[in-house]
KEZANU-101703 format. One line per field, with one value per residue (C-alpha): x, y, z; residue number from 1. Coordinates in Angstrom, 3 decimals. Example, Ala and Ser with C-alpha at 12.3 -4.5 7.8 and 13.67 -1.06 7.14 Angstrom:
px	[12.300:13.670]
py	[-4.500:-1.060]
pz	[7.800:7.140]
n	[1:2]
END
This chain:
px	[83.485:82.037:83.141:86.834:89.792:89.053:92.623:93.956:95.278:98.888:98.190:96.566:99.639:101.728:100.034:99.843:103.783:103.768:102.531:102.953:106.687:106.259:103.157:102.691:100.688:97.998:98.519:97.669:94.755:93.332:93.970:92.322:89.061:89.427:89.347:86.451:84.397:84.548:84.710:81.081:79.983:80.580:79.017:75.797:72.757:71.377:75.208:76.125:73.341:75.190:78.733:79.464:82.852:85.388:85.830:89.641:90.682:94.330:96.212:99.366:100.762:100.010:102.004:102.541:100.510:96.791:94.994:97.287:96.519:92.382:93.144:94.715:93.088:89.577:91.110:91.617:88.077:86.387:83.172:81.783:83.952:83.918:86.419:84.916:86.300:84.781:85.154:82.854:79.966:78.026:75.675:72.171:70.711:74.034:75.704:76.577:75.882:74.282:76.435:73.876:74.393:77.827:75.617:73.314:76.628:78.042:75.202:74.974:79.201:77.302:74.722:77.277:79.857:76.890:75.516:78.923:79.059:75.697:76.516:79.657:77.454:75.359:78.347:77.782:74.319:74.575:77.505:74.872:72.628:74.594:75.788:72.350:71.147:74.422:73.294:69.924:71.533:73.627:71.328:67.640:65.110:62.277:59.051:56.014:54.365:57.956:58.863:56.872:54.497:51.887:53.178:56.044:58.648:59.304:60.986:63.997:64.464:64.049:66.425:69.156:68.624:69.813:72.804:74.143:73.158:75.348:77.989:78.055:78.163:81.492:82.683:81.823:83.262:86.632:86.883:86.448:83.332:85.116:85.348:82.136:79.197:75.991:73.042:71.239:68.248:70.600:68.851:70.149:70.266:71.343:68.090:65.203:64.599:67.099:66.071:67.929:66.844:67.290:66.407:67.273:70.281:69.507:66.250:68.791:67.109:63.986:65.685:66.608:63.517:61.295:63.818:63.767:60.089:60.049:61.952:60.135:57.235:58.541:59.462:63.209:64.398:66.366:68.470:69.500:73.169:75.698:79.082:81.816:80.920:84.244:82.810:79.153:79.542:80.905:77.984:75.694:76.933:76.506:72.999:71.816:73.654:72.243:68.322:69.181:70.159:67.119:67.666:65.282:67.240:70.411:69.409:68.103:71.799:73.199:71.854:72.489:76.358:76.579:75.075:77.244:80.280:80.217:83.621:83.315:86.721:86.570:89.589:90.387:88.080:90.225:88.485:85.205:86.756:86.500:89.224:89.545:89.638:85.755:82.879:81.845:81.086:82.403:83.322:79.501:79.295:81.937:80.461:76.667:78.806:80.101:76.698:74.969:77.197:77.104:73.850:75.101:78.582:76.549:73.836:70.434:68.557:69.283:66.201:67.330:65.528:66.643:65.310:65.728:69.870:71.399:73.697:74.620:77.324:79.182:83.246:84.098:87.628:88.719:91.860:93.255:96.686:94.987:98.061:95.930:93.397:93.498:91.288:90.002:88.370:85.617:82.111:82.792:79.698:81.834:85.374:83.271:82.516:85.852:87.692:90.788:93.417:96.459:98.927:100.972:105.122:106.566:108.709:113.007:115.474:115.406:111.534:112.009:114.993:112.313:109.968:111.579:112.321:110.565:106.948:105.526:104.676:107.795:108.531:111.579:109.668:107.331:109.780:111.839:109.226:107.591:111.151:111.359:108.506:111.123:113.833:115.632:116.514:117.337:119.920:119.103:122.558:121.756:124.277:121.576:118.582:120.449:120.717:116.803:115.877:118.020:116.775:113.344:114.171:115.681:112.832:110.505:112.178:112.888:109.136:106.076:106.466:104.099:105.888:106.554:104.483:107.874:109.355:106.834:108.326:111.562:111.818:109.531:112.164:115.330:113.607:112.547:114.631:114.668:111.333:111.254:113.803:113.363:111.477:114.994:117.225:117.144:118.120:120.402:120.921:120.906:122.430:120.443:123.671:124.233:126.763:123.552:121.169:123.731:124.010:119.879:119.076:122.093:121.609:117.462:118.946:121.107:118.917:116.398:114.218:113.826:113.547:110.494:108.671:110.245:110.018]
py	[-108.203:-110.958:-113.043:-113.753:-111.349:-108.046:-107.113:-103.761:-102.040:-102.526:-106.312:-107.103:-105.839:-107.728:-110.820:-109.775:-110.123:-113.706:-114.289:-110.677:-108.976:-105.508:-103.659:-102.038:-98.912:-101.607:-103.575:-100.721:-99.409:-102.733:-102.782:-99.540:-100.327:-103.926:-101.955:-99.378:-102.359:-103.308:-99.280:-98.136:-101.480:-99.399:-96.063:-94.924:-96.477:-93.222:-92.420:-96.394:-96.123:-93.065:-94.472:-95.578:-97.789:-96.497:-98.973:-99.897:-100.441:-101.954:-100.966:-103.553:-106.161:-109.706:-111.219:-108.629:-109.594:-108.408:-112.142:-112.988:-110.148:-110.810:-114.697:-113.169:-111.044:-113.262:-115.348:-112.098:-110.473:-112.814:-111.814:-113.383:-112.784:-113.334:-113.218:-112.701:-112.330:-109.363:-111.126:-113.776:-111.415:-110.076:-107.674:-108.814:-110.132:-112.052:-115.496:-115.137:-114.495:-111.396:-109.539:-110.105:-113.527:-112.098:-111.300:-114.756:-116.227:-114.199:-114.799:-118.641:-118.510:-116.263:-118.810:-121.412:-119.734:-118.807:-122.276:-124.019:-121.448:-122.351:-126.178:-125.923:-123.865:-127.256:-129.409:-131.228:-131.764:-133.167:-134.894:-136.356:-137.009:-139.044:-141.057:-142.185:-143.166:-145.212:-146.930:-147.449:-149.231:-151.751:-152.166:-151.726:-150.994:-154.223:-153.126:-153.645:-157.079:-158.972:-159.503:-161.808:-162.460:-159.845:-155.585:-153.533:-155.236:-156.274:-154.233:-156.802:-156.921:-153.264:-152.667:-155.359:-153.190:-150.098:-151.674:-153.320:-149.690:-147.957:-150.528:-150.124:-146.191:-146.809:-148.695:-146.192:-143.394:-145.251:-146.071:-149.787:-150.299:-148.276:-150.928:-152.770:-152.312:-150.698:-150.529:-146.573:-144.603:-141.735:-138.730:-139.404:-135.692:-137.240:-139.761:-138.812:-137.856:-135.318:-132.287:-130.075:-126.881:-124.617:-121.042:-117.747:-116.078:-113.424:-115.461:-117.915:-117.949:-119.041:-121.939:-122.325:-121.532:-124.234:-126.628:-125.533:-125.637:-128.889:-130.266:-128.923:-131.124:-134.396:-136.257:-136.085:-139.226:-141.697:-144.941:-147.604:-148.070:-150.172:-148.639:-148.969:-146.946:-144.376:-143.961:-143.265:-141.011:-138.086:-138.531:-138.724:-135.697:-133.737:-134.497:-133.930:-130.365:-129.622:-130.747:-128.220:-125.372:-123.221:-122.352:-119.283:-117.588:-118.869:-116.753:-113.342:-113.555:-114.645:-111.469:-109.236:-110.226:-109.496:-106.776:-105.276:-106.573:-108.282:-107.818:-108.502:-108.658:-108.176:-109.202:-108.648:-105.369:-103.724:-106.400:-104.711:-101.086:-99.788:-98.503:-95.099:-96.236:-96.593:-98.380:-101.519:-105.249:-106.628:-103.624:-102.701:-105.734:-104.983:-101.296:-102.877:-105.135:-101.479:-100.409:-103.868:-103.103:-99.880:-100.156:-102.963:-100.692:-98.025:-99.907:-101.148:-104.472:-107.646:-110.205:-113.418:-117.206:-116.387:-112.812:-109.030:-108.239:-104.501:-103.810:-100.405:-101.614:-104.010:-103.163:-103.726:-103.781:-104.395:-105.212:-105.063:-104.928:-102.027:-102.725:-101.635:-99.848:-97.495:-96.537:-93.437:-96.208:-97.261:-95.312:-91.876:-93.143:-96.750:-94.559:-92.832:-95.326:-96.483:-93.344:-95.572:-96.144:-97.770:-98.683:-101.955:-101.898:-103.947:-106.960:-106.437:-108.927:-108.453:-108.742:-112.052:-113.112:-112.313:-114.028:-117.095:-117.617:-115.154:-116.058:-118.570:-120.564:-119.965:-121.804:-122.745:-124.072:-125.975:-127.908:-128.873:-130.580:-132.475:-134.152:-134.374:-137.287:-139.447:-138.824:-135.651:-133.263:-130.245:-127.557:-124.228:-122.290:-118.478:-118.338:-120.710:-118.427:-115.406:-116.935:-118.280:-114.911:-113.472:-115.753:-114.895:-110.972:-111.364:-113.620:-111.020:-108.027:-110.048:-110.889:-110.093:-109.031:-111.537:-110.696:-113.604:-115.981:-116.518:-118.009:-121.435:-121.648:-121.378:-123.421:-125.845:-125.988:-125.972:-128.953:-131.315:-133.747:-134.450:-134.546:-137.445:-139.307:-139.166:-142.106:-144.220:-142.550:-143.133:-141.412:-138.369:-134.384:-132.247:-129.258:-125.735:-123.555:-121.018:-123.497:-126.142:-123.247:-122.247:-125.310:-126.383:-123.383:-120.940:-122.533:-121.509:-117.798:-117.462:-118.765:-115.577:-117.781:-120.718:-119.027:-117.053:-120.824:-122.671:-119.714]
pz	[-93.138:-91.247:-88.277:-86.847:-87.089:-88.946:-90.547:-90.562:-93.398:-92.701:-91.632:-95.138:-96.668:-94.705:-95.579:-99.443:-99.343:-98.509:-102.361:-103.971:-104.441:-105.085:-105.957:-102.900:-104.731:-105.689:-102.099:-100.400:-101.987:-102.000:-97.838:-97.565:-99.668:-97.736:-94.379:-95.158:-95.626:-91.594:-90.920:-92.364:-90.545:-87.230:-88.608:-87.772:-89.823:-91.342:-92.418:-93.182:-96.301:-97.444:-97.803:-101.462:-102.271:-103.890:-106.748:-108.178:-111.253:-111.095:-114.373:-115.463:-117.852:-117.752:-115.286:-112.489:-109.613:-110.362:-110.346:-107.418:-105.302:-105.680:-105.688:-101.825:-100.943:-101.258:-98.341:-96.728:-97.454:-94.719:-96.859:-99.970:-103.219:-106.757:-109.674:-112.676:-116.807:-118.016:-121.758:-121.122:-120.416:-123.565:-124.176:-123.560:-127.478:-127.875:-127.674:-123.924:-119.870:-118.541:-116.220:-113.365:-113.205:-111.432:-108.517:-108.601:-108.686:-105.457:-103.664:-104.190:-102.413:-99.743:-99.249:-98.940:-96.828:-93.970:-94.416:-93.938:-90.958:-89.259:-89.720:-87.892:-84.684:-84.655:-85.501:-81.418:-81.843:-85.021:-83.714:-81.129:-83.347:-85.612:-82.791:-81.754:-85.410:-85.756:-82.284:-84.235:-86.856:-84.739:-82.166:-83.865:-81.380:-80.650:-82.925:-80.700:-80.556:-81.014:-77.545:-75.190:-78.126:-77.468:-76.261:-75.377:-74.181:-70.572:-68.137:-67.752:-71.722:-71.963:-69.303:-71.397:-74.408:-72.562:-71.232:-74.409:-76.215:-73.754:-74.547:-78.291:-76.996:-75.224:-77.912:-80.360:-78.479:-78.793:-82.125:-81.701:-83.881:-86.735:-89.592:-88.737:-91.881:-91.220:-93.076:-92.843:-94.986:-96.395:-98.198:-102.137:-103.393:-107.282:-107.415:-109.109:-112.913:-114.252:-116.523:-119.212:-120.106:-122.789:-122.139:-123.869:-122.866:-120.429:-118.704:-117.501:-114.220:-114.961:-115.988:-112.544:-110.755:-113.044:-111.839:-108.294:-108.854:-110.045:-106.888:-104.240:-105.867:-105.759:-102.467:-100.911:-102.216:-99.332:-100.473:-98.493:-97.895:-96.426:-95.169:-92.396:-89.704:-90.018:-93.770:-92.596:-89.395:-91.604:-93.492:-91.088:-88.887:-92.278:-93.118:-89.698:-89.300:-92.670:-91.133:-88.068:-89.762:-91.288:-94.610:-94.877:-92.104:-94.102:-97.021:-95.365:-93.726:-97.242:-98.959:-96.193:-96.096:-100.114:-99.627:-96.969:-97.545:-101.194:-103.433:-107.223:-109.146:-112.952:-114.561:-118.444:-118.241:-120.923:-123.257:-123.146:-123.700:-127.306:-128.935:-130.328:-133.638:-133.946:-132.980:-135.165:-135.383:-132.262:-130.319:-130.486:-128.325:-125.808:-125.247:-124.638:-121.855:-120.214:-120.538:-118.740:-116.392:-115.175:-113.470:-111.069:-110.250:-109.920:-107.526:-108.414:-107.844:-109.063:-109.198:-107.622:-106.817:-102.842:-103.566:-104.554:-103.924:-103.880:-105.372:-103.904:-101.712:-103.077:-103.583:-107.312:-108.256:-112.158:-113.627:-117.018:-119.253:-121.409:-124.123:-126.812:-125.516:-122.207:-119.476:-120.939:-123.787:-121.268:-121.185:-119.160:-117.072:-116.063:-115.659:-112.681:-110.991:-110.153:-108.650:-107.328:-109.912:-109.874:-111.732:-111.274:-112.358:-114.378:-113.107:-113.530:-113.048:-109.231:-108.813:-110.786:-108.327:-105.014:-107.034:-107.270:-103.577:-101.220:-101.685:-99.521:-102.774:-104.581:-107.969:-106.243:-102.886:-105.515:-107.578:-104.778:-103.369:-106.271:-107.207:-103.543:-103.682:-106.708:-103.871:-105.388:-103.600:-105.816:-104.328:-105.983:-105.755:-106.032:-109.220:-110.525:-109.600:-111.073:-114.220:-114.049:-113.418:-116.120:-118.987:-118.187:-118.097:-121.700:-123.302:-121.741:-123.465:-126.806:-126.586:-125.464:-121.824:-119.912:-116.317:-113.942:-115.998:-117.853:-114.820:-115.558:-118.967:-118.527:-115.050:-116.867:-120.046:-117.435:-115.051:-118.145:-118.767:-115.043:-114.224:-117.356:-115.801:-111.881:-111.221:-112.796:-111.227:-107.649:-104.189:-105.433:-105.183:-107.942:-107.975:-109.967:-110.603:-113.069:-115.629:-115.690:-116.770:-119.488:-120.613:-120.696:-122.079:-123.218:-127.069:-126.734:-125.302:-128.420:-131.104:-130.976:-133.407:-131.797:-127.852:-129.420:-129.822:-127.026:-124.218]
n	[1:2:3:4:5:6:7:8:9:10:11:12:13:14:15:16:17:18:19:20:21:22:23:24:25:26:27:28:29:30:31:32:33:34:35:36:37:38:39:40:41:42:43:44:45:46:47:48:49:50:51:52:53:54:55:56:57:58:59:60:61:62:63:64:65:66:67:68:69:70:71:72:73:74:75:76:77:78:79:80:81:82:83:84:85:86:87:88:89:90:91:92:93:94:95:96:97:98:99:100:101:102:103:104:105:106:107:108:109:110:111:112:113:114:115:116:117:118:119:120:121:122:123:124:125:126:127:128:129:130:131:132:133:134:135:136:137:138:139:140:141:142:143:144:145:146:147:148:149:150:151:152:153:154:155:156:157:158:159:160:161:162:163:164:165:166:167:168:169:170:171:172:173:174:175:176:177:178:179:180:181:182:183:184:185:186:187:188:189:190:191:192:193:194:195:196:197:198:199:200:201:202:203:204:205:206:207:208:209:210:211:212:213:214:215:216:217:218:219:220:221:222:223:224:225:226:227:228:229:230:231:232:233:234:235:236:237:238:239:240:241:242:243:244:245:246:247:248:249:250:251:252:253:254:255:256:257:258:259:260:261:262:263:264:265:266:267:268:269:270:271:272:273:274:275:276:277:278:279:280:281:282:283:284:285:286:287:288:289:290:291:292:293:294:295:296:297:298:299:300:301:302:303:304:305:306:307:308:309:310:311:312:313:314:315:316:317:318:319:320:321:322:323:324:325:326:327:328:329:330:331:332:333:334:335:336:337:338:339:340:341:342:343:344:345:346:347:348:349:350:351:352:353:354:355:356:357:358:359:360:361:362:363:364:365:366:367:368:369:370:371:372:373:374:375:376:377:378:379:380:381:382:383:384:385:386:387:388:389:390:391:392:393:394:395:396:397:398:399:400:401:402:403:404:405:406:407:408:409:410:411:412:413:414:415:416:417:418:419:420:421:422:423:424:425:426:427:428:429:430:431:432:433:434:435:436:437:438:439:440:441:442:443:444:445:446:447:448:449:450:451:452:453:454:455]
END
C-alpha cells in the first residue's frame, strides 16, 4: 500500500459491509491478502523478494457480490488496481488484446495516481504561480523602450506599477476580480495533426511508442485564450503543478508502486476454462488465453513505453460463476497459482431484504432520492420490502438465478409508471407497501410465461 491510513484486516471488512451483505468467507480473504500487501512492505529486503501473493479466485453466481467487493475494495487498496474481463483477452494470433496490455494498462492508473499525488505536494506553488501570471495578464509588464521614449522605465513609474500590481493582488485574493476576462498563452494538448494507426494485434505498443515518438518531435503547441478569471485560475494552477512535477521520477515511482503493491482483478475467468467435454474451435482459444497468462501470474517481465515492469508481486484475484464449467477446467499450471479459494453463497429472501436497505447505496436509498428531485417522497413500508424481496426470490428460482441483480428489474418494473408520470403530478408521498407490489406485479408473478420476459 501506499500513503494515508493502512487498514487492518478487520477494518476492511468492516468497510466491505457498507456495500456487501454477506460473503464474509470472500470478505475476509480478500482483507487478509489486502493486509499482507502493507506487511511484506515492513519485512526485511532479502526476505521481502521472497514473499509471493497468494492469489484468489472467488467462486459464485452472477449477482452475489464478486464485482462489488473488487469495485470496494479498489477504493480500499490505496495502491494501483485494475479490473479486467478475462473474455476480452485472446490468445496471441487472434482477433483480440494480449493479456499484457493488463499490466501497460495498470501502470498508466499508477502513473496517474502518483502524478495526481505529486501535483497536489506543489499544489501552493503552483497556486503562486498562477497568481502571478494572472497579475501578468491584467497588469502586463512595460516592454523596454515604451516608457519615457528611450529605456527601462523610471523609478516613479516602476514604483506605480508595483503598487497597482499589489492592488489587483488584494483584489484577487478576495474574489473581486472573479468575472473579469483575461487573455493567457495556454499549452493546447489536442492541437497539432492527429494520427491513426493500425498495428497487429499483440505489437499494440509500438503503436504507441511511434506516436509518442512522433510528439516529442514537434513543438508543445500554446493557444491564445480569453476566459473569466474563476474559469482560468483552475487551469492555470494545473498546468503549472504539472511543469513542477518531474515526470521521470513520476514513472520510476509509478513502476515501483505496481510492482509492490499492484492488484489485478479478472472477472469472467471461468470463460477462458475449457470444458471437459474436449478441446476444439473456440475453446482452443480460451486455453492459449490460460496459457498467455500464466507467465504474468506466475511473474516475469512485461516490456512497457515507461519501462521493463515485474510482474512477480502483483496480487491477482479472479472471479467467475463456473455454471458450466468448474475450477478444476483451468490449466493445472494456472489452478496453482491461485492457492486461495472461495466460494461465495447464494442470495435468500433475507440477503435480498438487507440488500435492499442496509447498504450505504441501497436500491431503496437510490430511488427515494431520484423521485425525491420531481417532489416525491416515497415511504417504503417493510410489508412493501418483504414483498420486493420475495418476488425477486421467486423469479430467481423460476429462472435463471442472477442474485441481487433481480432487485433492478423488478424495482425498475414496480417504480414505472411513476417514474413516467412524476414530473405531472406534483408535491405528494407515495407509499411502497406490500398491497401496491401485489397489485404492480402479482399478475407478472402468476403468469410464469410472461414473468420469464418481463423479470
Amino acid at each position: 500500500m501506499s500513503e494515508g491510513h493502512v487498514f487492518t484486516p478487520r477494518e476492511i471488512v468492516s468497510e466491505l459491509d457498507r456495500y456487501v451483505i454477506g460473503q464474509r468467507e470472500a470478505k475476509r480473504a480478500v482483507a487478509v491478502a489486502l493486509r499482507n500487501r502493507w506487511r511484506r512492505q515492513q519485512v526485511p529486503e532479502e526476505l521481502r523478494v521472497e514473499i509471493a501473493p497468494k492469489n484468489i479466485i472467488m467462486i459464485g453466481a452472477t449477482g452475489v457480490g464478486k464485482t462489488e467487493i473488487a469495485r470496494r475494495l479498489a477504493k480500499l487498496a490505496q495502491a494501483p488496481f485494475i479490473k479486467v474481463e478475462a473474455s476480452k483477452f485472446t490468445e496471441v494470433g487472434y482477433v483480440g488484446r494480449d493479456v499484457e496490455s493488463i499490466v501497460r494498462d495498470l501502470l498508466e492508473l499508477s502513473i496517474q495516481m502518483v502524478s495526481e499525488e505529486e501535483q497536489k505536494a506543489v499544489r501552493s506553488k503552483a497556486e503562486e504561480r498562477a497568481e502571478e501570471r494572472l497579475l501578468d495578464a491584467l497588469l502586463p509588464k512595460p516592454e523596454a523602450g515604451q516608457s519615457l521614449g528611450f529605456g527601462a522605465p523610471s523609478p516613479v513609474e516602476d514604483t506605480a506599477s508595483s503598487e497597482t500590481r499589489e492592488k489587483l493582488r488584494r483584489l484577487l485574493r478576495l474574489g473581486e476580480l472573479e468575472d473579469r476576462p483575461v487573455e493567457l498563452e495556454l499549452t493546447d494538448d489536442a492541437s497539432g495533426p492527429s494520427l491513426s494507426i493500425m498495428t497487429p494485434q499483440g505489437v499494440e505498443e509500438m503503436g504507441v511508442q511511434f506516436k509518442d515518438l512522433l510528439s516529442g518531435m514537434l513543438p508543445r503547441q500554446t493557444r491564445r485564450r480569453t476566459l473569466k478569471i474563476a474559469e482560468a485560475r483552475p487551469l492555470l494552477v494545473e498546468e503549472e503543478a504539472h511543469g513542477l512535477v518531474d515526470q521521470d521520477k513520476v514513472k520510476e515511482a509509478a513502476i515501483r508502486r505496481v510492482e509492490d503493491s499492484g492488484i489485478v482483478f479478472i472477472d469472467e475467468i471461468d470463460k477462458v476454462a475449457v470444458g471437459s467435454a474436449g478441446r476444439q474451435g473456440a475453446d482452443v482459444s480460451r486455453e492459449g488465453v490460460q496459457r498467455d497468462l500464466l507467465p504474468i501470474v506466475e511473474g516475469s517481465t512485461v516490456q512497457t513505453k515507461h519501462g521493463p515492469v515485474s510482474t512477480d508481486h502483483i496480487l491477482f484475484v479472479a472471479a467467475g460463476a463456473f455454471h458450466v464449467s468448474k475450477p478444476s477446467d483451468l490449466i493445472p499450471e494456472l489452478q496453482g497459482r491461485f492457492p486461495i479459494r472461495v466460494e461465495l453463497a447464494s442470495l435468500t429472501r433475507e440477503d435480498l431484504v438487507r440488500i435492499l436497505t442496509e447498504p450505504t447505496n441501497s436500491l431503496v436509498r437510490q430511488y427515494t432520492a431520484l423521485l425525491a428531485t420531481e417532489k416525491i417522497e416515497l415511504q417504503f413500508q417493510d410489508s412493501g420490502i418483504q414483498a420486493i424481496a420475495e418476488v425477486a426470490a421467486t423469479v430467481n428460482e423460476r429462472n435463471a438465478d442472477i442474485g441481487a441483480r433481480r432487485l433492478h428489474t423488478v424495482m425498475e418494473r414496480l417504480l414505472e409508471a411513476l417514474s413516467f408520470e412524476a414530473p405531472d403530478l406534483g408535491k405528494q408521498a407515495v407509499v411502497i407497501d406490500e398491497a401496491l407490489v401485489r397489485e404492480r406485479l402479482g399478475e407478472l408473478m402468476d403468469d410464469q410465461d410472461l414473468s420469464r420476459f418481463i423479470l
